[in-house]
C-alpha positions in Angstrom: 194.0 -85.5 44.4 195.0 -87.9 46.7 199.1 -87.3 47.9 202.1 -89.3 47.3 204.7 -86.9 48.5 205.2 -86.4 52.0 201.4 -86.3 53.5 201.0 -89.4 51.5 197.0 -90.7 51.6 195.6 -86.7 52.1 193.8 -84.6 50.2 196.1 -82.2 48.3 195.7 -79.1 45.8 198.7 -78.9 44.0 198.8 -82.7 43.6 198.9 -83.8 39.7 199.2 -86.8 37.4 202.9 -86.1 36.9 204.0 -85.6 40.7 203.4 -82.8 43.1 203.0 -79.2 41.1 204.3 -76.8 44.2 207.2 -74.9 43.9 210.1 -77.6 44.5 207.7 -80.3 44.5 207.3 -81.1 48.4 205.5 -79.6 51.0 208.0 -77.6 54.0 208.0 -78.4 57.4 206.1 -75.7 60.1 207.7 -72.7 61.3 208.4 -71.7 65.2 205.6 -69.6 65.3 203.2 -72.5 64.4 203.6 -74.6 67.1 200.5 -74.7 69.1 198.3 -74.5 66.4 195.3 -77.0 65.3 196.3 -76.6 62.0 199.6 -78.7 62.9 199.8 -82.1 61.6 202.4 -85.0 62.4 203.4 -87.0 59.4 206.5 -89.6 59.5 208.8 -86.6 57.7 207.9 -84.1 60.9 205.3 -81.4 61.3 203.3 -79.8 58.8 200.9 -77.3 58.1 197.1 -79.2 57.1 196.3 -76.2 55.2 199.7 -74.4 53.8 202.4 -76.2 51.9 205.0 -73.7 53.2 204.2 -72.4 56.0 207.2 -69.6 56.2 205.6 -67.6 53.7 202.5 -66.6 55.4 204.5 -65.7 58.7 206.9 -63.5 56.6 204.7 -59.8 56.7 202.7 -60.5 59.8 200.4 -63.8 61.8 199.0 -66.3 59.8 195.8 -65.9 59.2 194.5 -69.2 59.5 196.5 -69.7 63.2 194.4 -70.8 65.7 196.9 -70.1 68.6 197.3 -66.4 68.6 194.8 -64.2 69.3 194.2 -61.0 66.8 193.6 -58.1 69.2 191.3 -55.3 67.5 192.3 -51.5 68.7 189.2 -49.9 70.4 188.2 -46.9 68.9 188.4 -43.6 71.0 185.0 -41.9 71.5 184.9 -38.6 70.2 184.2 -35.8 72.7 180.6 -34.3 72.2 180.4 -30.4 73.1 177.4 -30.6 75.4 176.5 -27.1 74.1 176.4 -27.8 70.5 174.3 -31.3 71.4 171.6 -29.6 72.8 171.3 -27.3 70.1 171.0 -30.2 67.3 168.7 -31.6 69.8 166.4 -28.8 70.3 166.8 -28.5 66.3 165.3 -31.5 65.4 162.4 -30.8 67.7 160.8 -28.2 65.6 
């Protein structure tokens, strides 16, 4: 449904018939760490997230996973260490 709230005229989820059905009723301004984000929108009430109604809550345990500012960086795995000796045994192995 179409908001009435604070992000009047968008496309809302937790928008109902009686009012708005998220906890407290209104959508909460960004956070610190979303500024620089796509996701950011600018309303007349301030800054909000497009996607989240309180934005808080997915900072609280670690990034948000729908931030488009911060980079995620994946830890490389270390190589194990192949005994040369054993190798060429499995090689020479397989070749019979």
């Amino acid at each position: 449904m179409i908001c009435q709230t604070i992000r009047a005229g968008s496309e809302c989820a937790f928008m109902t018939p009686n009012g708005c059905g998220y906890n407290g009723g209104t959508c909460y301004p960004i956070v610190e760490q979303c500024n620089g984000c796509q996701k950011v929108v600018e309303l007349s009430g301030g800054r909000f997230c497009a996607i989240y109604p309180n934005p808080s809550i997915k900072w609280k345990n670690s990034i948000c996973n729908m931030a488009t500012h911060v980079k995620v960086e994946i830890p490389k795995q270390q190589q194990e260490k192949i005994n040369p000796l054993k190798a060429s045994k499995r090689s020479a192995k397989g070749k019979k």
